[in-house]
mmCIF file as Biopython writes it, N, C-alpha, C and O atoms, coordinates in Angstrom:
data_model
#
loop_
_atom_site.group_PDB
_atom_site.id
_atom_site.type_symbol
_atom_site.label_atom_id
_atom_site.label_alt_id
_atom_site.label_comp_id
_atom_site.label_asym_id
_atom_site.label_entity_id
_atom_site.label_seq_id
_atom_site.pdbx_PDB_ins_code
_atom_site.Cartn_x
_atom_site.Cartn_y
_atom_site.Cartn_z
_atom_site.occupancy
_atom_site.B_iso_or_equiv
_atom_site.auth_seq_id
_atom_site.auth_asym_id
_atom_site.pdbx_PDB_model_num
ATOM 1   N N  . UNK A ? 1  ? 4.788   -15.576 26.261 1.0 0.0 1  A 1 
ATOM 2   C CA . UNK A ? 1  ? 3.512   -14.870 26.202 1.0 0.0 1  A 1 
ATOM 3   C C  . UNK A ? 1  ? 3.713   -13.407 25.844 1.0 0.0 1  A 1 
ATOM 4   O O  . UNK A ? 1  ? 3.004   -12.812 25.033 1.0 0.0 1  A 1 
ATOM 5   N N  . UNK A ? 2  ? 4.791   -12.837 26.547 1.0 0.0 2  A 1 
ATOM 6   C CA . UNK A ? 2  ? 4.790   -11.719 26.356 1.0 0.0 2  A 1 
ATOM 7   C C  . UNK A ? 2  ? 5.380   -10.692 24.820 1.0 0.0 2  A 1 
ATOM 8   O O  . UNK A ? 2  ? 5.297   -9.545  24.382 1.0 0.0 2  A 1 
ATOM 9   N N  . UNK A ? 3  ? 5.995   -12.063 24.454 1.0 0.0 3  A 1 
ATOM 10  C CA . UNK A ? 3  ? 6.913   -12.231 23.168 1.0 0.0 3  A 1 
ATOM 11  C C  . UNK A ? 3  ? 5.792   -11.833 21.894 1.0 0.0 3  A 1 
ATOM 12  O O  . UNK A ? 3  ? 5.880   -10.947 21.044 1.0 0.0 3  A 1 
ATOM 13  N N  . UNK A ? 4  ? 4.470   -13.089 22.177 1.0 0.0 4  A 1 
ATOM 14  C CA . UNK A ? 4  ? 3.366   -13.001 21.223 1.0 0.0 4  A 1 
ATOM 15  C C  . UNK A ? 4  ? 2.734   -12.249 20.927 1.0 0.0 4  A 1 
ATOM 16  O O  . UNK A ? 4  ? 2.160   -12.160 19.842 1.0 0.0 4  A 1 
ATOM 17  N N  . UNK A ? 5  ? 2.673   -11.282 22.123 1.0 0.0 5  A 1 
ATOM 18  C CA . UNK A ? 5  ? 1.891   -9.950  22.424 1.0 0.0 5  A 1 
ATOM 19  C C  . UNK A ? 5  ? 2.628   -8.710  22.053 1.0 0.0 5  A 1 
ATOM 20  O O  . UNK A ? 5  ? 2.188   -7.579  21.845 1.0 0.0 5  A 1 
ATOM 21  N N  . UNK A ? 6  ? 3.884   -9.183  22.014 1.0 0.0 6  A 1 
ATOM 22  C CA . UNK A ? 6  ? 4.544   -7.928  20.759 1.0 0.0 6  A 1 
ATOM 23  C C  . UNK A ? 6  ? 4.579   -7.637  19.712 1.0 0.0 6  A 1 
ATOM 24  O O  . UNK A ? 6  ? 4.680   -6.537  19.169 1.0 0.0 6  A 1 
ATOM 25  N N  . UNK A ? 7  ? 4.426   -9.442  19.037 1.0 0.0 7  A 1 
ATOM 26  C CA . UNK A ? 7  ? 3.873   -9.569  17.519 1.0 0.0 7  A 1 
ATOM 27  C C  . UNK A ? 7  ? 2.309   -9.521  17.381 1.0 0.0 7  A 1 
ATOM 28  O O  . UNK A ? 7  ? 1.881   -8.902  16.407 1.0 0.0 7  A 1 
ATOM 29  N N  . UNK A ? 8  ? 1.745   -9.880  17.915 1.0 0.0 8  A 1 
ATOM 30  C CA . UNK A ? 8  ? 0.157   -9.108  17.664 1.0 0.0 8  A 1 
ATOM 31  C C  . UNK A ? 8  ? 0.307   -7.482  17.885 1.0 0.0 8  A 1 
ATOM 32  O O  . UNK A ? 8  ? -0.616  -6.757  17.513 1.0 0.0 8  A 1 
ATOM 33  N N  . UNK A ? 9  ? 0.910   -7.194  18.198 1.0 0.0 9  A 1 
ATOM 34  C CA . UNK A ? 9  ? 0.522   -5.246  18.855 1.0 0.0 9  A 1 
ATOM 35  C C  . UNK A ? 9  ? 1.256   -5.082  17.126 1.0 0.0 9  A 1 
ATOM 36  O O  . UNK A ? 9  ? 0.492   -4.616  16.281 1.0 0.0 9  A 1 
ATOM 37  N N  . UNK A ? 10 ? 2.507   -5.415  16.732 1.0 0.0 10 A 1 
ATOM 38  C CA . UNK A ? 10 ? 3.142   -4.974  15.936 1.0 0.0 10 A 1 
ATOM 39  C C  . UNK A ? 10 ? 2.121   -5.331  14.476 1.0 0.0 10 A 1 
ATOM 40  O O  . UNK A ? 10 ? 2.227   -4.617  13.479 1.0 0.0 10 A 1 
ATOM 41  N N  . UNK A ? 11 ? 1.538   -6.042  14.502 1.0 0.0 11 A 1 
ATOM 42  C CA . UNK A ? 11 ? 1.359   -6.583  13.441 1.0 0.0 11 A 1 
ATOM 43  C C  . UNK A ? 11 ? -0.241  -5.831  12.940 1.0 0.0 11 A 1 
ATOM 44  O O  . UNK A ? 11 ? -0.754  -5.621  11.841 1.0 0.0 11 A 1 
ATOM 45  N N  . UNK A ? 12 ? -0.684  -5.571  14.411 1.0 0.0 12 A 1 
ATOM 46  C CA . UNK A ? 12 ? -1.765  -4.326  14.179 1.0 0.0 12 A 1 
ATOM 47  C C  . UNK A ? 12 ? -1.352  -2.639  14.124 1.0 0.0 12 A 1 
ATOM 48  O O  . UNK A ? 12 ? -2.049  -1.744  13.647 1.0 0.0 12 A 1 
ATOM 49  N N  . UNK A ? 13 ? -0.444  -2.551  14.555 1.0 0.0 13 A 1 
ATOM 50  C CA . UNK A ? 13 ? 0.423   -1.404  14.124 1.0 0.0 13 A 1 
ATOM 51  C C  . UNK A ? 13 ? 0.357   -1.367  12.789 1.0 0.0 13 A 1 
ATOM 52  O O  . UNK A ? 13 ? -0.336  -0.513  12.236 1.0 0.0 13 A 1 
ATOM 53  N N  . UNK A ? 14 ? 1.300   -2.586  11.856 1.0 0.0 14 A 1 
ATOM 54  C CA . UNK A ? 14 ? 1.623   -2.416  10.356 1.0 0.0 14 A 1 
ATOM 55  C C  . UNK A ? 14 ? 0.134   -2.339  9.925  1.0 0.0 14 A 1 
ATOM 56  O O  . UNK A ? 14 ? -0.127  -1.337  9.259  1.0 0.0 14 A 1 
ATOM 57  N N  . UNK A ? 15 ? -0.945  -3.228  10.177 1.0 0.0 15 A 1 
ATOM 58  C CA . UNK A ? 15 ? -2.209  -3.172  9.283  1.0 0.0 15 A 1 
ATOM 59  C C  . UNK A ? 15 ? -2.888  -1.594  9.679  1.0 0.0 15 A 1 
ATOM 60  O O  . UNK A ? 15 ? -3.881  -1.383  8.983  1.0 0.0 15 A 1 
ATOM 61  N N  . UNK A ? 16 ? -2.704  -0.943  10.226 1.0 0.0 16 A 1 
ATOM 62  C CA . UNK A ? 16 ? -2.930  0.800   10.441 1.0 0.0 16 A 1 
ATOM 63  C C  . UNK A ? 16 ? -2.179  1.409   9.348  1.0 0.0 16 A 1 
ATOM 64  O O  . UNK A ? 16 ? -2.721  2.092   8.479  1.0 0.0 16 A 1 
ATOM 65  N N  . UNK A ? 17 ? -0.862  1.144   9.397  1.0 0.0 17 A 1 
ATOM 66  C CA . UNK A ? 17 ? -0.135  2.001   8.620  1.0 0.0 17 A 1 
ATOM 67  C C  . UNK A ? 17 ? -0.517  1.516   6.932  1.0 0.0 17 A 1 
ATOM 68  O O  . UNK A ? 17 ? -0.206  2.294   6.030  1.0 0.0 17 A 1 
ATOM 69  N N  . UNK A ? 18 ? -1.222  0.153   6.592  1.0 0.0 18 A 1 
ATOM 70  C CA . UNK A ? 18 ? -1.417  0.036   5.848  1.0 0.0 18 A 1 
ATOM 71  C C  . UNK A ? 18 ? -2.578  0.345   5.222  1.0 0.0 18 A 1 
ATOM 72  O O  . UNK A ? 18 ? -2.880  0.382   4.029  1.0 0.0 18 A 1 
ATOM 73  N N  . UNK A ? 19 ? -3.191  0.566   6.239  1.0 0.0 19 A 1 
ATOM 74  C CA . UNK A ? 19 ? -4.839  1.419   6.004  1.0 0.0 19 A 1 
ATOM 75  C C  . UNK A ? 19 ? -4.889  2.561   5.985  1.0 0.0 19 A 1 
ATOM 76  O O  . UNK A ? 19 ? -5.817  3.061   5.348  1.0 0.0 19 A 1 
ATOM 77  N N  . UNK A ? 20 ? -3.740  3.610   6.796  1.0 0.0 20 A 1 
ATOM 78  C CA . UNK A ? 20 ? -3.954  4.939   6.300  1.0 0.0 20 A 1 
ATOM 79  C C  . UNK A ? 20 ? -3.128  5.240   4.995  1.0 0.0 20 A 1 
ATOM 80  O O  . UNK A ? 20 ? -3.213  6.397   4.582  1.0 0.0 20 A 1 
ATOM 81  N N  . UNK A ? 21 ? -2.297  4.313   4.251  1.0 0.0 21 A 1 
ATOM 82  C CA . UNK A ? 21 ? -1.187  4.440   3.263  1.0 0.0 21 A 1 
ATOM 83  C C  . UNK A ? 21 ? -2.432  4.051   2.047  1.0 0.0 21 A 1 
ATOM 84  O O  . UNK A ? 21 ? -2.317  4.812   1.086  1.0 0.0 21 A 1 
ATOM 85  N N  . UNK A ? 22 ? -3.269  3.319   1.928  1.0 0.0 22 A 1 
ATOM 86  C CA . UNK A ? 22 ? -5.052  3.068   1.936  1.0 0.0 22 A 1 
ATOM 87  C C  . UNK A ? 22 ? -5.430  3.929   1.363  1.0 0.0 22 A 1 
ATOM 88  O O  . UNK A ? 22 ? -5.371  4.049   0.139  1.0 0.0 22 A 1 
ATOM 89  N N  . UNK A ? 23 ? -5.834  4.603   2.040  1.0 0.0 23 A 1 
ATOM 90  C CA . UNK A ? 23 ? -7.082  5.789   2.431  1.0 0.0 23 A 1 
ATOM 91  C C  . UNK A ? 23 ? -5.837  7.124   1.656  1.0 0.0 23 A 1 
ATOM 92  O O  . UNK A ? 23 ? -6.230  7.767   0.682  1.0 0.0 23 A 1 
ATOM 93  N N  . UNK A ? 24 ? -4.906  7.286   2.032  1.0 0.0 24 A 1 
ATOM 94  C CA . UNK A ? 24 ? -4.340  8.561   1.622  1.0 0.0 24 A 1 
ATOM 95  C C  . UNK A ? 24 ? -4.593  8.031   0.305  1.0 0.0 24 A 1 
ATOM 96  O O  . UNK A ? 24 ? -5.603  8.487   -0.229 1.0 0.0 24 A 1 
ATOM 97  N N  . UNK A ? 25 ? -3.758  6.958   -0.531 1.0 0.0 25 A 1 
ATOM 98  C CA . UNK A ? 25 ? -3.415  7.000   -1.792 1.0 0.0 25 A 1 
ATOM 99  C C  . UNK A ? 25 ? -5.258  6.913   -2.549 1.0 0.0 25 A 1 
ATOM 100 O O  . UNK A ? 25 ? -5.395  6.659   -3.746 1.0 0.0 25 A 1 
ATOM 101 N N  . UNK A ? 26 ? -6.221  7.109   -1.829 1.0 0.0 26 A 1 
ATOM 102 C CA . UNK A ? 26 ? -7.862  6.976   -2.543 1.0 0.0 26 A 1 
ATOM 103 C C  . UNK A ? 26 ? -7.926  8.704   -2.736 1.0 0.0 26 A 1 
ATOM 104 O O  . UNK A ? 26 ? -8.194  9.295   -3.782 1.0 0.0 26 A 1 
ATOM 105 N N  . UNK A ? 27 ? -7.587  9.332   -1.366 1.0 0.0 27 A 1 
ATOM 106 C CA . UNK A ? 27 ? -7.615  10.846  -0.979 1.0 0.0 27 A 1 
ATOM 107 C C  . UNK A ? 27 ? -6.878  11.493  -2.483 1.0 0.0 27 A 1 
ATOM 108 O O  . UNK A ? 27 ? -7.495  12.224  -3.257 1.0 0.0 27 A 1 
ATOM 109 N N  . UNK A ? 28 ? -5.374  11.024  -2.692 1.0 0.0 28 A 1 
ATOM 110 C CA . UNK A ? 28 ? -4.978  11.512  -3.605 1.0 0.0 28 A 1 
ATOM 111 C C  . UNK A ? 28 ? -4.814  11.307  -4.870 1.0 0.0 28 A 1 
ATOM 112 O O  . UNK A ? 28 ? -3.848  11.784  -5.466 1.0 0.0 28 A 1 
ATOM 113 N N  . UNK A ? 29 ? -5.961  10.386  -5.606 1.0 0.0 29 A 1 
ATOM 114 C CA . UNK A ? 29 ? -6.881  10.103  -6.427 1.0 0.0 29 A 1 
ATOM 115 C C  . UNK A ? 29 ? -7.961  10.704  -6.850 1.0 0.0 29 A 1 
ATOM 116 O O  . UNK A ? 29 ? -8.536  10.563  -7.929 1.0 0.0 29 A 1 
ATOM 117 N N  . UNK A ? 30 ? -8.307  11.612  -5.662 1.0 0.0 30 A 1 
ATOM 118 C CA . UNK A ? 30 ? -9.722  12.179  -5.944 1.0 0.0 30 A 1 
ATOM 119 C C  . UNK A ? 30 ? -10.595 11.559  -5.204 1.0 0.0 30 A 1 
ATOM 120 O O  . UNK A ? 30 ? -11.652 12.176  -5.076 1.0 0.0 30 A 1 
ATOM 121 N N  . UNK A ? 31 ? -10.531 10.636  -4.713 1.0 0.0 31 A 1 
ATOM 122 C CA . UNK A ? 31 ? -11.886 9.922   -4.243 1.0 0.0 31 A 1 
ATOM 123 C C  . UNK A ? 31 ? -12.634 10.703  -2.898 1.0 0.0 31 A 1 
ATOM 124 O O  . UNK A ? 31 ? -11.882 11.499  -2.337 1.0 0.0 31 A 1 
ATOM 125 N N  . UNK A ? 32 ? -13.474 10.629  -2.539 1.0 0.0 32 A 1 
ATOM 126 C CA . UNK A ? 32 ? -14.413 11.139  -1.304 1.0 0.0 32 A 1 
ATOM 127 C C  . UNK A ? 32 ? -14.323 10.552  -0.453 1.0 0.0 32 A 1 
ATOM 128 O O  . UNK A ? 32 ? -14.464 9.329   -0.476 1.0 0.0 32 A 1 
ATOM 129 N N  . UNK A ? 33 ? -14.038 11.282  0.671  1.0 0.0 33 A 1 
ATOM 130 C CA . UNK A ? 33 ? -13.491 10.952  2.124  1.0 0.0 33 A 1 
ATOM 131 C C  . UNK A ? 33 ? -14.615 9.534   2.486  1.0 0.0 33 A 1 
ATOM 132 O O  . UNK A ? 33 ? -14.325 8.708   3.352  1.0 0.0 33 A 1 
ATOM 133 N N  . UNK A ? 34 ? -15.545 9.478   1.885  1.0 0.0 34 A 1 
ATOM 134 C CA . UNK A ? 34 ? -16.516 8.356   2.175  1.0 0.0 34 A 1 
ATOM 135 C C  . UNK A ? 34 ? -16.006 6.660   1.474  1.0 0.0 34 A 1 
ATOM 136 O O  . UNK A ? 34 ? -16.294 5.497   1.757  1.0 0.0 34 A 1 
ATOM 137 N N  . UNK A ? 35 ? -15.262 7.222   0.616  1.0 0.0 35 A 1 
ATOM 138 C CA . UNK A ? 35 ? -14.566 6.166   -0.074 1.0 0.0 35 A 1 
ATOM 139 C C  . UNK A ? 35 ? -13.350 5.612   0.378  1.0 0.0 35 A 1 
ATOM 140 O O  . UNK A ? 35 ? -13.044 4.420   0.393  1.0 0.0 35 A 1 
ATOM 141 N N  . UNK A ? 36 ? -12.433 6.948   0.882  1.0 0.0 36 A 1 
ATOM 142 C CA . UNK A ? 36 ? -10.884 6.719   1.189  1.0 0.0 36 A 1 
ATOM 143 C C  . UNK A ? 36 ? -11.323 5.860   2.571  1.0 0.0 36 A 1 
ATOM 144 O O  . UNK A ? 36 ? -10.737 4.791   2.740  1.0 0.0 36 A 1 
ATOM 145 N N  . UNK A ? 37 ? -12.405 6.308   3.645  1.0 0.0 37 A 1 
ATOM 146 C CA . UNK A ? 37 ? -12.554 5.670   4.709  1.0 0.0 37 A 1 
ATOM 147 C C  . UNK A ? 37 ? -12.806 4.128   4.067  1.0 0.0 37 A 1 
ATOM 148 O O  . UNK A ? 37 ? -12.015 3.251   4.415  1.0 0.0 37 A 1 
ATOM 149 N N  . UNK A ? 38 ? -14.026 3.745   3.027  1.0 0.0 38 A 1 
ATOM 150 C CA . UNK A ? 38 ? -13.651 2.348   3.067  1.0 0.0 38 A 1 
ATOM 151 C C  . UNK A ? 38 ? -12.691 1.552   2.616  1.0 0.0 38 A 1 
ATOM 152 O O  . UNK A ? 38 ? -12.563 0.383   2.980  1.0 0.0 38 A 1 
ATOM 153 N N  . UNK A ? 39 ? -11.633 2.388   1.434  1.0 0.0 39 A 1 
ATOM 154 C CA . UNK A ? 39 ? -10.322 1.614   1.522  1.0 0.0 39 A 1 
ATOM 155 C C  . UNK A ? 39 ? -9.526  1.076   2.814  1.0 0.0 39 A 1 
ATOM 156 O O  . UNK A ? 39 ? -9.100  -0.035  3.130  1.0 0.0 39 A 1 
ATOM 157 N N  . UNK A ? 40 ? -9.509  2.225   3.369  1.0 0.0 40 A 1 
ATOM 158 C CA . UNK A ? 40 ? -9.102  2.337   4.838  1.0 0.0 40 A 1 
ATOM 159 C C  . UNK A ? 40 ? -9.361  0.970   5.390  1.0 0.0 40 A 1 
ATOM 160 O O  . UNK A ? 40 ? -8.465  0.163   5.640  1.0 0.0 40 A 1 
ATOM 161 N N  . UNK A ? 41 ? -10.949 0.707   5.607  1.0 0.0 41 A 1 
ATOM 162 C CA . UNK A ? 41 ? -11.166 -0.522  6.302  1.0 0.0 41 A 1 
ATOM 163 C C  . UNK A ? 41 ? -10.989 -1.612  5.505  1.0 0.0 41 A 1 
ATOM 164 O O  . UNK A ? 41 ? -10.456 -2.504  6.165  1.0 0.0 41 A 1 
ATOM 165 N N  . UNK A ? 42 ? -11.214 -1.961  4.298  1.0 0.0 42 A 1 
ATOM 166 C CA . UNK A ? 42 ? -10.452 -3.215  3.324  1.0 0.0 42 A 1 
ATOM 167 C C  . UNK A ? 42 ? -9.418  -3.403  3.547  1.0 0.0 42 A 1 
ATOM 168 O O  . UNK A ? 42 ? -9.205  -4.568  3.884  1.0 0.0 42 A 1 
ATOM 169 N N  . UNK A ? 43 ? -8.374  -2.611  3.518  1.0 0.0 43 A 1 
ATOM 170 C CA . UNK A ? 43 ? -7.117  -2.847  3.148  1.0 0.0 43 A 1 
ATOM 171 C C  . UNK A ? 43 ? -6.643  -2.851  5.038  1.0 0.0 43 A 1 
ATOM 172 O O  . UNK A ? 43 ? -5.482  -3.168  5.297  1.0 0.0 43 A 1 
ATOM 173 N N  . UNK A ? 44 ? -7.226  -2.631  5.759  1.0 0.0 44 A 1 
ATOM 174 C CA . UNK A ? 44 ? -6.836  -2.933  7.029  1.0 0.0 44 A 1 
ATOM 175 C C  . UNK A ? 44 ? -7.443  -4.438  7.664  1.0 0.0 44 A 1 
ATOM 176 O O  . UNK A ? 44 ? -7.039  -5.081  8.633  1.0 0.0 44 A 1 
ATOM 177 N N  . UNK A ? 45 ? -8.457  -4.689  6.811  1.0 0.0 45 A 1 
ATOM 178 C CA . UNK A ? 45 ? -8.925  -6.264  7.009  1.0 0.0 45 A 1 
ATOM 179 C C  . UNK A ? 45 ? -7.982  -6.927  6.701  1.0 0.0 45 A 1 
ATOM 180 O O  . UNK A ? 45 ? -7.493  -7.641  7.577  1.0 0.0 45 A 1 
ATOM 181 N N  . UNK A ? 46 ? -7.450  -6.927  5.482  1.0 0.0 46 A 1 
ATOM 182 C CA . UNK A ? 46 ? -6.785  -7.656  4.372  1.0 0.0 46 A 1 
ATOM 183 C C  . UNK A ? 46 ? -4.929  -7.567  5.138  1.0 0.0 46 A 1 
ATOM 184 O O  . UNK A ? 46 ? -4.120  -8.489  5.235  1.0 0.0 46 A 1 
ATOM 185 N N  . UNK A ? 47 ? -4.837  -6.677  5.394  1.0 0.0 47 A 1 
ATOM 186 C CA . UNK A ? 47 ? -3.297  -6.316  6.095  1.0 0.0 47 A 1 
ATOM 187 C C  . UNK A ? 47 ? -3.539  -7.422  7.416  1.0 0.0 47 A 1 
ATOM 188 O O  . UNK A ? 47 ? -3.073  -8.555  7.289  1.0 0.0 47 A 1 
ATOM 189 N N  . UNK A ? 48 ? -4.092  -7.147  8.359  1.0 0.0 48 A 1 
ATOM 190 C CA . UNK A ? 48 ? -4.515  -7.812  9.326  1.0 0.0 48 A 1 
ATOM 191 C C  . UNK A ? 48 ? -4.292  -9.502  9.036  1.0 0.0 48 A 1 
ATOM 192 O O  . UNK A ? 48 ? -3.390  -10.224 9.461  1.0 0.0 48 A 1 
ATOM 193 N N  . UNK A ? 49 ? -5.435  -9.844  8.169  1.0 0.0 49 A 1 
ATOM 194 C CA . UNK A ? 49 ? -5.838  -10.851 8.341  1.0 0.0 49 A 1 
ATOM 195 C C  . UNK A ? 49 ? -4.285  -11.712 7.473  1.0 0.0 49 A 1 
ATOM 196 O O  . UNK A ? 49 ? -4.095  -12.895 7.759  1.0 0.0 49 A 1 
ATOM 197 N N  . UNK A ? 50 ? -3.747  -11.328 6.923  1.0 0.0 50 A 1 
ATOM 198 C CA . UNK A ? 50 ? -2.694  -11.690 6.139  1.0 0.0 50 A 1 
ATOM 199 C C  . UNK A ? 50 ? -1.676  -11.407 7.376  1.0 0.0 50 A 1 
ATOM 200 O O  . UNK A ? 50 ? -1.357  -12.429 7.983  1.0 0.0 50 A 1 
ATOM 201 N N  . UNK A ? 51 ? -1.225  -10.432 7.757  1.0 0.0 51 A 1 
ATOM 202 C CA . UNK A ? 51 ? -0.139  -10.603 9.120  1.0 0.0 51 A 1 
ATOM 203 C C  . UNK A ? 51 ? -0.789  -11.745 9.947  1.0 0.0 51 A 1 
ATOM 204 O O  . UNK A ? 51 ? 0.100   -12.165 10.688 1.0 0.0 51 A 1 
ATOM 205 N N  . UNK A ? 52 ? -1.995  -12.471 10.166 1.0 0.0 52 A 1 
ATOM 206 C CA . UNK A ? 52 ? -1.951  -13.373 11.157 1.0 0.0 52 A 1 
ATOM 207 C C  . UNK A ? 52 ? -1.557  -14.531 10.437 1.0 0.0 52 A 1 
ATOM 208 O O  . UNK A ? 52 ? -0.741  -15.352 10.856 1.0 0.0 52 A 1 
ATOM 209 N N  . UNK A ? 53 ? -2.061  -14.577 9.508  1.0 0.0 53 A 1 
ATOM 210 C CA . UNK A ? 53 ? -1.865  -15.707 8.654  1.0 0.0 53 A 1 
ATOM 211 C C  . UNK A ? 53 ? -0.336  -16.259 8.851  1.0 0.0 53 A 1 
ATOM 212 O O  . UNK A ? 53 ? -0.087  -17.408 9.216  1.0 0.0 53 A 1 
ATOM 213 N N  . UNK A ? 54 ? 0.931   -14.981 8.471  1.0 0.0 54 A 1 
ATOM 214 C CA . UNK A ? 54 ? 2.091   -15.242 8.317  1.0 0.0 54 A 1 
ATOM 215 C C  . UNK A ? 54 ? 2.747   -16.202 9.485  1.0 0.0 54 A 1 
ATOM 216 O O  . UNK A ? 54 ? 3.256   -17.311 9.643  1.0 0.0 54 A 1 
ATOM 217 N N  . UNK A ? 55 ? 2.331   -14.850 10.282 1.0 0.0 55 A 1 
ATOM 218 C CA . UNK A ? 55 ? 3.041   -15.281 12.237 1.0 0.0 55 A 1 
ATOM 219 C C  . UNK A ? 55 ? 2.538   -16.105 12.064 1.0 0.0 55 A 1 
ATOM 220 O O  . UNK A ? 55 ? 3.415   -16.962 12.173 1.0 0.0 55 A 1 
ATOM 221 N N  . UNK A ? 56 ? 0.859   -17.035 11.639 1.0 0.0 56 A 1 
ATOM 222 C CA . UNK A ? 56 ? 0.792   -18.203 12.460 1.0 0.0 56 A 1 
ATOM 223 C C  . UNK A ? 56 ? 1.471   -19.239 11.649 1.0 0.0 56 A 1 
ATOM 224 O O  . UNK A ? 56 ? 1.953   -20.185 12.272 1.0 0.0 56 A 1 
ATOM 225 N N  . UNK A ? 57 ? 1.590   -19.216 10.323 1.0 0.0 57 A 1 
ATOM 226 C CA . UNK A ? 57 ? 2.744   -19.716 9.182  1.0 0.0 57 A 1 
ATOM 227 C C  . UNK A ? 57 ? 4.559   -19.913 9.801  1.0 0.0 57 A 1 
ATOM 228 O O  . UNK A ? 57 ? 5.271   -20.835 9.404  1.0 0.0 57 A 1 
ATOM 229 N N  . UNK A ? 58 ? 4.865   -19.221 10.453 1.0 0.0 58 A 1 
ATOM 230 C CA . UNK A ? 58 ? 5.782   -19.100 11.218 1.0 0.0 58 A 1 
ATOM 231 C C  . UNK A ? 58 ? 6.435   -19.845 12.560 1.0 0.0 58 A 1 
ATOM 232 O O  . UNK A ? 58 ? 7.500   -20.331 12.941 1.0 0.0 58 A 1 
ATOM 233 N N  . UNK A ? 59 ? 4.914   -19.575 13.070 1.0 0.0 59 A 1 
ATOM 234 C CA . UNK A ? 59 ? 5.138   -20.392 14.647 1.0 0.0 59 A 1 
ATOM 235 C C  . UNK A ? 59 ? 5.014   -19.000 15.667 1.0 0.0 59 A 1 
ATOM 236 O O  . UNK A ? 59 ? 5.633   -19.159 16.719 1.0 0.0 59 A 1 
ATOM 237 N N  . UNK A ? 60 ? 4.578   -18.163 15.585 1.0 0.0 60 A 1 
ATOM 238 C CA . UNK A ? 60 ? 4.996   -16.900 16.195 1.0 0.0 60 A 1 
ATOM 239 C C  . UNK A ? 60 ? 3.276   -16.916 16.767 1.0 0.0 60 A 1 
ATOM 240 O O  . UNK A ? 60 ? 3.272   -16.731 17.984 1.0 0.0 60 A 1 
ATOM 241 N N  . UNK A ? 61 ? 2.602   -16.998 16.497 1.0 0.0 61 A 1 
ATOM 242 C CA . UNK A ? 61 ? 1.043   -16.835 17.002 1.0 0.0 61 A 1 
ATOM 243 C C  . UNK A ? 61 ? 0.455   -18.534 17.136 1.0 0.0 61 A 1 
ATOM 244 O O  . UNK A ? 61 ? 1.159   -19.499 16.840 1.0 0.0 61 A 1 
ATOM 245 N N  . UNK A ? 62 ? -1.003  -18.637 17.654 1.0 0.0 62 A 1 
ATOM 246 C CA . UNK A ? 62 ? -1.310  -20.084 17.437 1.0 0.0 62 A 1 
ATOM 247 C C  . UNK A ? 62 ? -1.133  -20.999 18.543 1.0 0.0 62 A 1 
ATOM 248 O O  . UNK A ? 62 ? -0.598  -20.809 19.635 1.0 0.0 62 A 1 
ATOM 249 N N  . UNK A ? 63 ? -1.815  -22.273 17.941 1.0 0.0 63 A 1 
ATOM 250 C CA . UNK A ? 63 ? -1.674  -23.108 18.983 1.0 0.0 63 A 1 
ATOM 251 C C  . UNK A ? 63 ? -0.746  -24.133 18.533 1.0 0.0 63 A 1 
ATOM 252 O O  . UNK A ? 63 ? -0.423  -25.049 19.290 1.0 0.0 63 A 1 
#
């Protein structure tokens, strides 16, 4: 249990770092902080929802 709960914490960790790596590379494009924020949240859906996918591809999450 406690094992699973390291790979969920971690795996929402990486989808952060992949949402502010996101949002900076919109920022340093030019885009408007109104924009970089919704890369931000796409690409943190998409990070997310793809890290669960893997672990549960794995055996690491799931039933």
């Amino acid at each position: 249990m406690q094992q699973t709960l390291m790979y969920v914490i971690i795996a929402i960790l990486t989808a952060l770092v992949a949402a502010l790596a996101g949002s900076f590379v919109t920022v340093i494009e030019g885009g408007r902080p109104t924009t970089a924020f919704k890369a931000g949240a796409f690409t943190f859906a998409g990070a997310l929802t793809l890290l669960v996918v893997v672990m549960d591809a794995i055996g690491v999450v799931g039933s």
